[in-house]
C-alpha positions, 0 to 999 in steps of 0.5 A: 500500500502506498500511503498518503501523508496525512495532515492536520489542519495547520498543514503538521504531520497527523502522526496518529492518523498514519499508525492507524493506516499503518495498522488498518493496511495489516489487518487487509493482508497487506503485506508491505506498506510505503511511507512518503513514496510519490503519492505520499507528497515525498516532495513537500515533506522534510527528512524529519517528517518522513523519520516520524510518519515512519516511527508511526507506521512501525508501531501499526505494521507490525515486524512481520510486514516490510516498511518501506520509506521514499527517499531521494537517491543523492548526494547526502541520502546516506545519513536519512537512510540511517536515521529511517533505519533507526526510525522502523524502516526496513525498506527505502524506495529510492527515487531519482534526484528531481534536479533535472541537471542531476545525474540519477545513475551516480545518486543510486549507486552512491546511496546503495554503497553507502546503504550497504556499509551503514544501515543495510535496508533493502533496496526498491529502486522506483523507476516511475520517472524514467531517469534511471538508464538500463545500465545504471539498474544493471550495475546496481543489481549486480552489485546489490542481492536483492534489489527490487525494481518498481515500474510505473510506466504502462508500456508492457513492451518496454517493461518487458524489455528492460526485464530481459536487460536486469536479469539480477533484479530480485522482484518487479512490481508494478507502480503508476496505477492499481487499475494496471496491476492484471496487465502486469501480472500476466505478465510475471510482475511479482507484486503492485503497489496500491493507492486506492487502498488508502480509500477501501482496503477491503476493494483492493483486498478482493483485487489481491486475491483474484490476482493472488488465485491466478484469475487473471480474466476476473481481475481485469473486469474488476479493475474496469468495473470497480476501479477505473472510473477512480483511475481516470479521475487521479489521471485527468491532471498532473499530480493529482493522485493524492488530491483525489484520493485523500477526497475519496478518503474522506467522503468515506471517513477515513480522512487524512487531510488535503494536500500540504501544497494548496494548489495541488487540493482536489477541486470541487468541480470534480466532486460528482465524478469522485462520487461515481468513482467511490461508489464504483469501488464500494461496490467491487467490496461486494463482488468479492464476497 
């Protein structure tokens, strides 16, 4: 699951409010849930903020279940890894630096050489943006057992590619949109990160299990039924994935929030839309059961 950031209403971080998400994602048999990743506002949060969103998730997760937090791959990344270990995380999910002058291949592989020497977590390179060449994957998971790549883009083919490129890479899963989760599966994704299931748990749960049982077929109706009216909301405008969702959140009392950045808040011309769209994945609970 791939946590939003939740606020007060003076813009602080609701530490309170992430355990119970933390907590509410282990009894949904999520089995990893990610603190300050893209949709979690990782952009807007300082390095002290994720420390204590982190601290919350690991009282609610539990030992069990991988914890894992974003973090920008960079010159300097090392000591926030450290202090994220200290924190409770047992994963970082690595995003390219955003400077658009940096170099992401040599931020990886300094943030993984360092991350071996010092807090030794486990590492999920997230290659949503595209920044990372197929030859900087290569050395990094060559050099580093167990390294996981997270894949956000929808182009199976190129996905495909670049899986024949990484044979090291331990595990792929497939980012960017829950509603693309069946494609991916089919096609040997070992697991799919998950948004919506901040908003219904118990939906997202049946979508695990279809694809967990290998019904494929039945999971991509699912998705088209049940949770693309949400995806094609979150995707009519750039970055709007935490906006819609913490709306849907609170239209079912789960709230956590708006975004930190105002101009990036959900707007009120889309409520009707978002109605259809919460409605549509509270009925996909049903069908489950």
């Amino acid at each position: 699951m791939m946590a939003m950031s939740p606020f007060r209403p003076d813009g602080s971080p609701d530490i309170a409010r992430m355990e119970e998400l933390a907590r509410d994602a282990t009894s949904h048999g999520f089995t990893g849930f990610v603190v300050a990743g893209g949709a979690g506002e990782l952009a807007d949060l300082t390095g002290a903020e994720v420390g204590e969103f982190v601290a919350a998730a690991a009282s609610g997760i539990g030992q069990k279940n991988v914890l894992a937090a974003g973090i920008y791959a960079r010159s300097g990344a090392s000591k926030l890894s450290r202090e994220l270990a200290m924190a409770g995380a047992r994963a970082l999910l690595c995003f390219a630096d955003p400077e658009p002058e940096s170099d992401a291949d040599a931020g990886l592989a300094e943030l993984l050489e360092e991350n071996a020497l010092g807090a030794g977590l486990e590492i999920i390179v997230d290659h949503d943006g595209g920044r990372y060449t197929a030859e900087g994957l290569r050395v990094a998971s060559e050099r580093h057992p167990n390294l996981a790549v997270k894949w956000g883009a929808p182009d199976l083919r190129e996905w495909g590619t670049l899986r024949a490129q990484l044979p090291a890479v331990a595990a792929w899963f497939s980012g960017g949109g829950d509603d693309l989760a069946p494609g991916f599966a089919a096609q040997g994704a070992d697991g799919f990160t998950s948004t919506a299931a901040n908003i219904a748990p118990d939906a997202i749960a049946v979508l695990q299990q279809l694809i967990a049982n290998g019904r494929l077929r039945e999971a991509g109706e699912w998705v088209a039924s049940h949770l693309q009216p949400l995806a094609s909301l979150r995707s009519s405008r750039p970055g709007y994935v935490p906006a819609v969702t913490k709306a849907a959140m609170a239209r079912l009392g789960r709230a956590a929030g708006e975004p930190r950045i105002e101009a990036r808040r959900f707007d009120d011309v889309d409520d009707a839309e978002l109605a259809t769209a919460v409605a549509a994945l509270r009925a996909g609970v049903a069908q489950g059961r």
